[in-house]
DRENZADREN-101259 format. One record per atom (N, C-alpha, C): z, y, x; residue in one letter; atom name. Coordinates in steps of 0.001 Angstrom, whole numbers, padded with zeros to 6 digits. Atoms other than C-alpha are relative to their C-alpha. Example, Ala and Ser with C-alpha at 12.3 -4.5 7.8 and 13.67 -1.06 7.14 Angstrom:
# residues 2
       zz       yy       xx  aa  at
   000000  -001190   000890   A   N
   007800  -004500   012300   A  CA
   000000   001200   000900   A   C
  -000060  -001190  -000820   S   N
   007140  -001060   013670   S  CA
   000730   001090  -000770   S   C
END
This chain:
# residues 181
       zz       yy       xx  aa  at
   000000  -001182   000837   X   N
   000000   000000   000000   X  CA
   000000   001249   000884   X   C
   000057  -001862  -000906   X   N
  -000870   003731   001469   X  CA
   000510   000802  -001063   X   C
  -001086  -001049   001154   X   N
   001219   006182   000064   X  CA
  -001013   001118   000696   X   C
   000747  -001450  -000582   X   N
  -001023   009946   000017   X  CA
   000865   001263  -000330   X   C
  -000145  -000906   000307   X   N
   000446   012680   000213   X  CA
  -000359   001397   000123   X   C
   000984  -001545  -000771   X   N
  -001357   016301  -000021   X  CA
   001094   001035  -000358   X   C
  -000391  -001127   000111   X   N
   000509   019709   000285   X  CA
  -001055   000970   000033   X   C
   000505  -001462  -000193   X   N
  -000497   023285  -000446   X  CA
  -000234   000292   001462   X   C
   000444  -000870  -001518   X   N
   000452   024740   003221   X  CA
   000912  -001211   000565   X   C
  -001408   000351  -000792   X   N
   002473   022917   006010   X  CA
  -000277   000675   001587   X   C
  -000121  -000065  -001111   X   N
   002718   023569   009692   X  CA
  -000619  -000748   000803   X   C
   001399   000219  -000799   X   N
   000763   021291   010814   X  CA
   000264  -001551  -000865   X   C
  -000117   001085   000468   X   N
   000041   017659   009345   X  CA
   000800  -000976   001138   X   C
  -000584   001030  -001500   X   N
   000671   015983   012663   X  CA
   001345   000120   000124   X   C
  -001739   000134  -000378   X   N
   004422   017458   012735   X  CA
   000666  -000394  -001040   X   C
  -000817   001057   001074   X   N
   005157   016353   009273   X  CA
  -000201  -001533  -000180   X   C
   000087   001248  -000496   X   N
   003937   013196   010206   X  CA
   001081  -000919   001255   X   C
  -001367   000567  -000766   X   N
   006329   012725   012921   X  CA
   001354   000101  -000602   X   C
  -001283   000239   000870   X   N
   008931   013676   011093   X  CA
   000577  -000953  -000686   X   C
   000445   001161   001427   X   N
   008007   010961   008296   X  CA
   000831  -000578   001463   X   C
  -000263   001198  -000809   X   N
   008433   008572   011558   X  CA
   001106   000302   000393   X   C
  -001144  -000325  -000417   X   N
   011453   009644   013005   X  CA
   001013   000044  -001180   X   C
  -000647  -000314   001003   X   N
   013201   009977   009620   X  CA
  -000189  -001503  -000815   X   C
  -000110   001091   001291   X   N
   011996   006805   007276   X  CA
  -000738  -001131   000821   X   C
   000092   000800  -000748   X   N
   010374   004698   010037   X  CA
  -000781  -000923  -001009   X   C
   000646   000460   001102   X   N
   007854   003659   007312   X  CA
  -000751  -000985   000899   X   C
   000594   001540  -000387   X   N
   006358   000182   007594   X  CA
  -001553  -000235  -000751   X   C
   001376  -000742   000678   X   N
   003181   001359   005258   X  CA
  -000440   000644   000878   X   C
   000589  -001808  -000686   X   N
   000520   003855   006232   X  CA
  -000288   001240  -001149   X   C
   000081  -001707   000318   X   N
   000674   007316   005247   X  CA
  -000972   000614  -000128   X   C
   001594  -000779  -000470   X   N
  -002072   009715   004739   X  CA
   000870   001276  -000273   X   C
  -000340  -001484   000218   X   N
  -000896   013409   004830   X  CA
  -001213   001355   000340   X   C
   000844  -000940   000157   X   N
  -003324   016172   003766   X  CA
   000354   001379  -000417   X   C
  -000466  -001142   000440   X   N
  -002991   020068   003540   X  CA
  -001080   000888  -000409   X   C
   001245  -000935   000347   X   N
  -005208   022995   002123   X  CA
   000366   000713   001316   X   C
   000078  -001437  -001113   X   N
  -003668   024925   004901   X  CA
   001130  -000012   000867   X   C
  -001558   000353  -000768   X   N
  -001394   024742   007840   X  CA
   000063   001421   001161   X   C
  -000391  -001446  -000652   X   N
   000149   027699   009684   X  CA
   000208  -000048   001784   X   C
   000149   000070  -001647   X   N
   000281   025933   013259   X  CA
  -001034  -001772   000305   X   C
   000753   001376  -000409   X   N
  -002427   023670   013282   X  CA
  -000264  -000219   001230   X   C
   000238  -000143  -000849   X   N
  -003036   022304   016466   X  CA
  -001394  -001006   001160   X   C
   001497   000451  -000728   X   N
  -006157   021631   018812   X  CA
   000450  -000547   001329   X   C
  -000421   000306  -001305   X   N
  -005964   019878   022342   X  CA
   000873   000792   001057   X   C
  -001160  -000662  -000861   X   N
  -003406   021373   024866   X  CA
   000328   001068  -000821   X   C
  -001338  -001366   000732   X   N
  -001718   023269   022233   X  CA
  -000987   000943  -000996   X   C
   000382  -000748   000868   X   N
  -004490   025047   021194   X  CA
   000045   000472  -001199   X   C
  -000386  -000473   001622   X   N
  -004784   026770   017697   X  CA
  -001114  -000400  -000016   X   C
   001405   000638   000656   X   N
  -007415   024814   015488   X  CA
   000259   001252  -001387   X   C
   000232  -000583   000912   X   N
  -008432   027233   013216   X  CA
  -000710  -000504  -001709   X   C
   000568   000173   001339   X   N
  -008876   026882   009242   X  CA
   000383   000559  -001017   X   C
  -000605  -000602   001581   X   N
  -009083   028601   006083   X  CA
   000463  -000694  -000893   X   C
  -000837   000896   000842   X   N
  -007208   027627   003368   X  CA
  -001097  -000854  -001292   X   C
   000847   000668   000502   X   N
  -009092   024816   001498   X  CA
  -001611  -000319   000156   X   C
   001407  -000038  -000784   X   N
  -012197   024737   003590   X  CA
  -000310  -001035   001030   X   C
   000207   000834  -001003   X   N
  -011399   022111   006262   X  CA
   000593  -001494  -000441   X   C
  -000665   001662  -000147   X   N
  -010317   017782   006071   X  CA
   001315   000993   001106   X   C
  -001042   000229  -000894   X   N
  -006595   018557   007424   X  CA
   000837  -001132  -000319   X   C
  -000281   001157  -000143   X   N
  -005705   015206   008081   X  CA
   000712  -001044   000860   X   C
  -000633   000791  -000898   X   N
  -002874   012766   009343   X  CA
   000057  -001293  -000419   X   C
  -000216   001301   000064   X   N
  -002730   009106   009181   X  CA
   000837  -000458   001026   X   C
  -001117  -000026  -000817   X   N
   000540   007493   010130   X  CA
  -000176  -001987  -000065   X   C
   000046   001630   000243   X   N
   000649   003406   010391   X  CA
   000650  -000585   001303   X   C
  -000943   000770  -000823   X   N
   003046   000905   011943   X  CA
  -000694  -001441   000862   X   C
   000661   000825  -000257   X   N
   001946  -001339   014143   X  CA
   001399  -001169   000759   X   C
  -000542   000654  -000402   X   N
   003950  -004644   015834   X  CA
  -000190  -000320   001606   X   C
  -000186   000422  -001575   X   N
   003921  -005386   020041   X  CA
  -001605   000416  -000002   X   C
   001781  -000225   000234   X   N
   000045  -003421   019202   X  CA
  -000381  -000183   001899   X   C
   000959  -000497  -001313   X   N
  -001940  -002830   022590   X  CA
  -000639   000843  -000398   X   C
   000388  -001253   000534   X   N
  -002272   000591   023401   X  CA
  -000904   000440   001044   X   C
   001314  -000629  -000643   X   N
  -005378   002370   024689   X  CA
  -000443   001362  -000665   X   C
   000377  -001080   000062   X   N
  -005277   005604   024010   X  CA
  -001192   000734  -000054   X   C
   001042  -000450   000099   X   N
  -008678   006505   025166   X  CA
  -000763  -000437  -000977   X   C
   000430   000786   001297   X   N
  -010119   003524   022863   X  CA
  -000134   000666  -001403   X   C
  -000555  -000453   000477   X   N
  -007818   004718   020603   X  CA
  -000951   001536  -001201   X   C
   000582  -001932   000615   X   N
  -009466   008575   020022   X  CA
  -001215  -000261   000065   X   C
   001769   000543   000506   X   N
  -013357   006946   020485   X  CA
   000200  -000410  -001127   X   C
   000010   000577   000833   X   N
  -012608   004649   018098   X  CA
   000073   000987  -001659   X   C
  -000216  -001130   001363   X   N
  -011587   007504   015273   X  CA
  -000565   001229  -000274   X   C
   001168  -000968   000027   X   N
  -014226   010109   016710   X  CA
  -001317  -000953  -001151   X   C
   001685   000137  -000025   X   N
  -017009   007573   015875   X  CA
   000274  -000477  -001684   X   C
  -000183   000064   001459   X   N
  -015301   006559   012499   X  CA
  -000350   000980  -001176   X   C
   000268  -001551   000979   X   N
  -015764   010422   011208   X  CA
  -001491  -000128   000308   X   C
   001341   000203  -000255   X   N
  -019192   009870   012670   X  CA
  -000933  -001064  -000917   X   C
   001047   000673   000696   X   N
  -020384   007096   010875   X  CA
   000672   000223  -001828   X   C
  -000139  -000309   001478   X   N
  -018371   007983   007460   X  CA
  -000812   001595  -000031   X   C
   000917  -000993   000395   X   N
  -020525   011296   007961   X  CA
  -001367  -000099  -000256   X   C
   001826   000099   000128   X   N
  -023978   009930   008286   X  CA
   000042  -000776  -001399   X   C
   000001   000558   001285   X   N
  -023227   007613   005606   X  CA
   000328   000666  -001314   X   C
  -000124  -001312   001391   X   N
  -022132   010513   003080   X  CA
  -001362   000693  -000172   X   C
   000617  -001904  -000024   X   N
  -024506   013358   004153   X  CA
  -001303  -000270   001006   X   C
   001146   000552  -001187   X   N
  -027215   011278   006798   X  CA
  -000034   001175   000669   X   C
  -000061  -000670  -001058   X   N
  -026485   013768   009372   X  CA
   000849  -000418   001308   X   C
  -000792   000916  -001205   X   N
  -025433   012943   013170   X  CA
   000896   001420   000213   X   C
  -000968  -000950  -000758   X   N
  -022662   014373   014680   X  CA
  -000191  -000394   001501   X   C
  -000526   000626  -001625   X   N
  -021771   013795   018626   X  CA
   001624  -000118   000193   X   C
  -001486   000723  -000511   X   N
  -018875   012444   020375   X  CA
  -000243   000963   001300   X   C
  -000573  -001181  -001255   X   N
  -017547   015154   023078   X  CA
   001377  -000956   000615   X   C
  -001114   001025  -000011   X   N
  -015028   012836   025103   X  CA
   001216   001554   000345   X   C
  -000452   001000   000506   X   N
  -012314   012767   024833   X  CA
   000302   000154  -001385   X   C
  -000320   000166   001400   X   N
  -011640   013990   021260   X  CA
  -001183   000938  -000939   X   C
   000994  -000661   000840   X   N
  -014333   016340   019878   X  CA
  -001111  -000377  -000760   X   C
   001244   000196   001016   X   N
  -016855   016123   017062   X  CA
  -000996   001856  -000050   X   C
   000757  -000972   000115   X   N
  -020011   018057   017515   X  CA
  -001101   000040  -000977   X   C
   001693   000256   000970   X   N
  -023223   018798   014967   X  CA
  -000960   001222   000860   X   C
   000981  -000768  -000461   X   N
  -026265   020888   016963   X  CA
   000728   000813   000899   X   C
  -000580  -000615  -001142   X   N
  -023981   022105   020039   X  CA
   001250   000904  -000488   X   C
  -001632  -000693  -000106   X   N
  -020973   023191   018563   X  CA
   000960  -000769  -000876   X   C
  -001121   001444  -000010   X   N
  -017764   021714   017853   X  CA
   000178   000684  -001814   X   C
  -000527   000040   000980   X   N
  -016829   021169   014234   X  CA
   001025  -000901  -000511   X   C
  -001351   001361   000323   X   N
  -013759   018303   014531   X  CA
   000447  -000022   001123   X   C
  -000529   000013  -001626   X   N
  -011391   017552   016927   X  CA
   001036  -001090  -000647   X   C
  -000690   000957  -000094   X   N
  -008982   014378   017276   X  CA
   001464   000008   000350   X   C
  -000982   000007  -000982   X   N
  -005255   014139   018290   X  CA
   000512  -001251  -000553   X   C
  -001203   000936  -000136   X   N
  -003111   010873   018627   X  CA
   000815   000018   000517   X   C
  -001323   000152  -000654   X   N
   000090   010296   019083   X  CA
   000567  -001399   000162   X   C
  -000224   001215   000529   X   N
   001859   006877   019208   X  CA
   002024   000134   000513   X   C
  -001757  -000053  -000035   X   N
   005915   006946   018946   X  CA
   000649  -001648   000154   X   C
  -000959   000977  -000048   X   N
   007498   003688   020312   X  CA
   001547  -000425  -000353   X   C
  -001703   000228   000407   X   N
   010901   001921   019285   X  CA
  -000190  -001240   000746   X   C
  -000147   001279  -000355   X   N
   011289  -001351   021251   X  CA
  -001460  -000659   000017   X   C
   001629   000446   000396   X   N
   007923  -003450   020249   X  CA
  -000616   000850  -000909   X   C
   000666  -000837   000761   X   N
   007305  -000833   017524   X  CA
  -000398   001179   000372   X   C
   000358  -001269  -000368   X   N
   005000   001586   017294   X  CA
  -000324   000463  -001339   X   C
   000897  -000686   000639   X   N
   003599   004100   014948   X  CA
  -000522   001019   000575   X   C
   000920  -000484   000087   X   N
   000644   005854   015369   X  CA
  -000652   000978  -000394   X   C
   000529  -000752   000404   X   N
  -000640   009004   014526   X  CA
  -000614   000754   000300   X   C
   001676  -000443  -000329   X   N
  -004043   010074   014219   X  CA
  -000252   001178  -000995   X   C
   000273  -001406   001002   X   N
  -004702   013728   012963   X  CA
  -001291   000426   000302   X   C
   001461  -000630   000488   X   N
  -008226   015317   012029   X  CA
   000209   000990  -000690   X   C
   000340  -001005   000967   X   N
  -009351   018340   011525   X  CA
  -001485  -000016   000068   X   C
   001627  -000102   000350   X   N
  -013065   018909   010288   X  CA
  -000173   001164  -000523   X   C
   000323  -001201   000897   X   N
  -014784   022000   009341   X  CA
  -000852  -000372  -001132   X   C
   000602   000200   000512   X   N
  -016371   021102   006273   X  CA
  -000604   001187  -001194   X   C
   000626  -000878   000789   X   N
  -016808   023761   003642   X  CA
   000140   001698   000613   X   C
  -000650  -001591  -001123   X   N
  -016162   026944   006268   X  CA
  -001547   001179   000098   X   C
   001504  -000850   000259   X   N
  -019164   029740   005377   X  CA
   000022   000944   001185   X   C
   000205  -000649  -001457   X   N
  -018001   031920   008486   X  CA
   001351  -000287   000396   X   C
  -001299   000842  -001019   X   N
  -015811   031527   011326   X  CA
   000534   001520   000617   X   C
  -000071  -000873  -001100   X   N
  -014074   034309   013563   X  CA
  -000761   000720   000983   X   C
   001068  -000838  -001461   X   N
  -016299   036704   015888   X  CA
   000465  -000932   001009   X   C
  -000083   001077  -001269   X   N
  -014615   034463   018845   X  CA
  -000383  -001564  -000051   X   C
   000371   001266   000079   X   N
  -016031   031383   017110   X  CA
  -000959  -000837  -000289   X   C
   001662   000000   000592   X   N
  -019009   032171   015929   X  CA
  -000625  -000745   000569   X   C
   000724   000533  -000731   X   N
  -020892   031025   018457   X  CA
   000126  -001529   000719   X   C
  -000581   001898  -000580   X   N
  -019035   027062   019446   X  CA
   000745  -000118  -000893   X   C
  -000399   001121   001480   X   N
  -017932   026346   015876   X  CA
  -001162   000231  -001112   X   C
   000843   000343   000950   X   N
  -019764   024893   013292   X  CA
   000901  -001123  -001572   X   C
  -000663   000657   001468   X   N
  -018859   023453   009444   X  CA
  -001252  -001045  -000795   X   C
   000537   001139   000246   X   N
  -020407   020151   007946   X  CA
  -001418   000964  -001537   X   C
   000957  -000703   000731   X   N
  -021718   023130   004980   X  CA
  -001061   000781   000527   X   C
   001021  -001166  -001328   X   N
  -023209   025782   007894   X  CA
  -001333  -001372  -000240   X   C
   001097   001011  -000032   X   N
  -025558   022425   008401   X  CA
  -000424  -000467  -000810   X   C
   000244   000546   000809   X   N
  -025943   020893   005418   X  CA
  -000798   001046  -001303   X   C
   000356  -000971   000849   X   N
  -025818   024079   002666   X  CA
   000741  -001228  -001192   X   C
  -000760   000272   000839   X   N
  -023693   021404   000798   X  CA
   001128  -000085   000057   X   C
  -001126   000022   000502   X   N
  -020465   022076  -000812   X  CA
   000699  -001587   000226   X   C
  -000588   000899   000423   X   N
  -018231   018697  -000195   X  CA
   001315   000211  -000571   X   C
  -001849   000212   000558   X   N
  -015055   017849  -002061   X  CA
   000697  -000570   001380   X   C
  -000879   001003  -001435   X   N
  -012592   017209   000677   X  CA
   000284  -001039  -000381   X   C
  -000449   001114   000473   X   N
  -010891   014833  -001433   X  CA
  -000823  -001426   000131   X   C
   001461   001548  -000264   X   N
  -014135   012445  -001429   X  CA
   000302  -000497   001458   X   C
  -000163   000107  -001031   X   N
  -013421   012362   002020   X  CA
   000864  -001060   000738   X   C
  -000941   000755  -000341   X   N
  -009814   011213   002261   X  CA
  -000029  -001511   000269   X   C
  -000009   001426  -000136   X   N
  -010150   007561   001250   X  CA
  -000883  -000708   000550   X   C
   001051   000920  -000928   X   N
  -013427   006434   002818   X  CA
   000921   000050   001373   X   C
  -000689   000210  -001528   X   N
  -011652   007584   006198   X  CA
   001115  -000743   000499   X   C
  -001379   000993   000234   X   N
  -008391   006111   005339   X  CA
  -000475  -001643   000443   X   C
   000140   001527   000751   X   N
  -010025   002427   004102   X  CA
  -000763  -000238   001960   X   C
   001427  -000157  -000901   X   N
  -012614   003291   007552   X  CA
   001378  -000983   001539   X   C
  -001220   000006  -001222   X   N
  -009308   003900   010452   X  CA
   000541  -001344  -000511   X   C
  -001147   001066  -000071   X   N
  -006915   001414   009361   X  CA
  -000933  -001493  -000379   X   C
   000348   001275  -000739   X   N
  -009482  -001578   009760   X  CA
  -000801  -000361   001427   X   C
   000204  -000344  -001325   X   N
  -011044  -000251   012645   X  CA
   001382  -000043   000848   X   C
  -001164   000019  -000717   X   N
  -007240   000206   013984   X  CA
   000419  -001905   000301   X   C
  -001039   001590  -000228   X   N
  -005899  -003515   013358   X  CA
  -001152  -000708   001049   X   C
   001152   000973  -001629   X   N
  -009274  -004699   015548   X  CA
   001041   000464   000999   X   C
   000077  -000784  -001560   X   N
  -008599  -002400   018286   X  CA
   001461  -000016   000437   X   C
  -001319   000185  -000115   X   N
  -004525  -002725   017978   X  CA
   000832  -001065   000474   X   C
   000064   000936  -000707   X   N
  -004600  -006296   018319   X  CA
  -000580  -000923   000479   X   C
   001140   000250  -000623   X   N
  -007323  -007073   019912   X  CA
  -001029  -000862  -000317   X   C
   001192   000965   001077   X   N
  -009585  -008635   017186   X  CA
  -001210  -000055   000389   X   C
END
């Protein structure tokens, strides 16, 4: 059973996701989605920028048992997942920027972060996404190396459509790659 939960605003999905783990040590996976988060965050800290109800802000949390961890694997494995649940929506390619970026026609529109929190043999896992998908303009500083799945397309998606293909996508792609199927 996946429990979803979406908020209005939070701080970032990824830190209420740890929280979840550190607090209820859930044995399910999680999906946590926001219209809008006030410290979203991009590789070394960066600020991932998004308007409110315009981008996939997305955490998936899941428990795994004595998994095998590969980190790098790990963030391919969940770049190329948004990759092929995009061509298969919208038949458009994206690229894979290692180690975590999603590009469409030379500029970045996704970006990847994992985490994985050990206890003894346990782990959980968490894999956050952000995507620009319905974003009509970006910042003067971003104009030019960000891009939104609409900028390319000229179609409107529902984020929501989104959620569960990626969900159903990660967590059987994960149990391969976790224990080494």
């Amino acid at each position: 059973m996946i429990t979803y939960l979406h908020f209005d605003a939070l701080d970032s999905t990824n830190s209420f996701a740890e929280s979840l783990v550190r607090t209820k040590r859930p044995q399910t996976p999680y999906v946590i989605t926001t219209d809008y988060q006030t410290k979203g965050k991009g590789t070394q800290d960066r600020i991932w920028y998004a308007k409110r109800g315009e981008s996939l802000l997305y955490t998936l949390v899941f428990f795994s048992e004595s998994p095998v961890i590969e980190v790098e694997s790990m963030v391919l494995a969940a770049a190329e997942e948004v990759q092929a649940m995009i061509f298969e929506l919208l038949q458009i390619k994206m690229e894979i920027k290692k180690p975590n970026d999603l590009f469409m026609n030379k500029k970045k529109c996704g970006g990847i972060l994992i985490k994985n929190i050990m206890q003894g043999k346990q782990c959980w896992t968490i894999i956050g996404i952000g995507l620009n998908v319905n974003t009509l303009k970006f910042p003067k500083e971003l104009e030019l190396i960000a891009t939104s799945l609409f900028v390319e397309t000229q179609k409107i998606i529902q984020l929501s459509d989104l959620t569960t293909p990626l969900t159903n996508r990660l967590l059987n792609r994960y149990d391969k790659i976790m224990y080494n199927k």
